[in-house]
C-alpha positions, 0 to 999 in steps of 0.5 A: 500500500502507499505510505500516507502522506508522501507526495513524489514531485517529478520535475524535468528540471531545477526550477520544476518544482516552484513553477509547476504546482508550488502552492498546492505542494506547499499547502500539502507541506503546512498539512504534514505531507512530505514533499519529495522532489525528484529532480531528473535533470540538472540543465544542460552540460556544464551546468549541473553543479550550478544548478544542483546547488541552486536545487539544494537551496530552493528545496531546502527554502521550500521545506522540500526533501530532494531526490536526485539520480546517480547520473542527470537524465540527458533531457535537452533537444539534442539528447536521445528521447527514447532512451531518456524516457527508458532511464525516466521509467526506470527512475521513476518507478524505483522511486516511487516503489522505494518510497510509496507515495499517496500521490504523484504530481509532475507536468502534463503530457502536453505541456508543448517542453519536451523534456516536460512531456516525456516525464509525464509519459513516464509517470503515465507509464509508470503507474499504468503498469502498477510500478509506482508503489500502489500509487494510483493518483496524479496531479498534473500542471501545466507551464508551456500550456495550459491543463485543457481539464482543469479539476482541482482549485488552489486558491491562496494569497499574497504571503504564499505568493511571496512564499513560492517566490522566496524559494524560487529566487534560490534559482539566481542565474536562471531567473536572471535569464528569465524571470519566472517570477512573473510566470508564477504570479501573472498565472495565478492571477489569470487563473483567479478569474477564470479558474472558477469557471474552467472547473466547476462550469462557465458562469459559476461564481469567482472566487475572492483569493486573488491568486489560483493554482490549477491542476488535473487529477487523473485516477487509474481504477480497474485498468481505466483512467479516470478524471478527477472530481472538480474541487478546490483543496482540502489540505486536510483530506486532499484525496479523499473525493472518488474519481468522476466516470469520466475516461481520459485514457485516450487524452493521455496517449494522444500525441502531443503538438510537440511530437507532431510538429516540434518544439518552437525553437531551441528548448531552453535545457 
């Protein structure tokens, strides 16, 4: 069975785990959940020293715990997917049959990074096949693109907000390429005025938080992937509503815009 109260963060890349869903993992955090952040890659050649301290820092702010591999999985453009994805499997399901998590959050499998949707792939796989320590819960974000089936509201304000940046400022050089300050809070606030209304149905009511992270919960029940019920938060009992009847199994194997048509440009790691 799943250890209650363990949450495995899959990210790509250092920085992963303060953009793609902080506000939801830092409210399981103040709930006594324990975060671990696996950090599957650390950026290109010649930056992982840096960015692993940058890591250290930013997790150690967020009250995280840290799992990093042996070797950095190779995620940049020109790296081999296929055999990135094999050592992401691999990865993943060794983490997560070590340490059985309840629940497992990473990006979405059309989240347009490449290395963002091959960790997704890799976590779809991973507890497709029952690999993941009895795990059979998934929260996904969106960073690159949006979640197309938002169900879970996290609504939170201006001291969490400073909270998530705080932690996120550890990541100093990437920050200074780009300020992925500005991501975390313009997206927040977007989704405050528009989040209510994706989730729960157009015209319901908007919330008065002035910030909102969202995210799709996907639930894997008798070999079927099921979408989550819409809701907001309950730090306090986070998994505790069923699965809608929705099925999303194809939604998840559908291929991406990226592998179809490529990513724009050169990708950044």
């Amino acid at each position: 069975m799943p250890t209650a109260r363990t949450v495995l963060h899959v990210s790509a890349h250092p920085d992963d785990e303060l953009l793609g869903a902080p506000a939801a993992l830092f409210a399981l955090r103040d709930a006594g959940w324990a975060i671990v952040n696996l950090a599957c890659g650390l950026g290109r050649d010649g930056q992982h020293a840096r960015r692993e301290a940058e890591l250290r820092e930013a997790c150690r702010r967020a009250g995280f715990e840290l799992e990093l591999p042996a070797e950095p999985i190779a995620l940049s453009r020109s790296d081999d997917p296929v055999k990135a994805g094999r050592r992401l499997v691999e990865l993943i399901a060794e983490t997560a049959a070590r340490l059985r998590p309840a629940l497992i959050v990473s990006p979405h499998p059309h989240d347009r990074h490449p290395a963002h949707e091959l960790v997704a792939r890799a976590v779809r796989d991973v507890i497709a096949d029952q690999r993941a320590g009895g795990c059979a819960r998934w929260w996904m974000w969106g960073v690159w693109d949006d979640l197309p089936l938002p169900t879970i509201a996290v609504g939170f304000d201006r001291r969490r907000l400073d909270e998530i940046t705080g932690a996120l400022e550890a990541h100093e050089r990437e920050l200074e390429r780009n300020d992925y300050r500005r991501l975390v809070r313009g997206r927040a606030e977007m989704n405050a005025a528009r989040g209510p209304e994706l989730i729960f149905g157009f015209g319901s009511p908007g919330r008065s938080e002035p910030y909102l992270e969202l995210l799709t919960e996907a639930v894997l029940a008798s070999g079927r992937w099921l979408l989550g019920t819409p809701r907001r938060l309950d730090p306090a009992s986070p998994l505790g509503e069923p699965p809608s009847g929705v099925e999303i199994g194809d939604w998840l194997q559908l291929e991406s815009v990226t592998q179809r048509y490529g990513a724009p440009g050169a990708t950044r790691e």
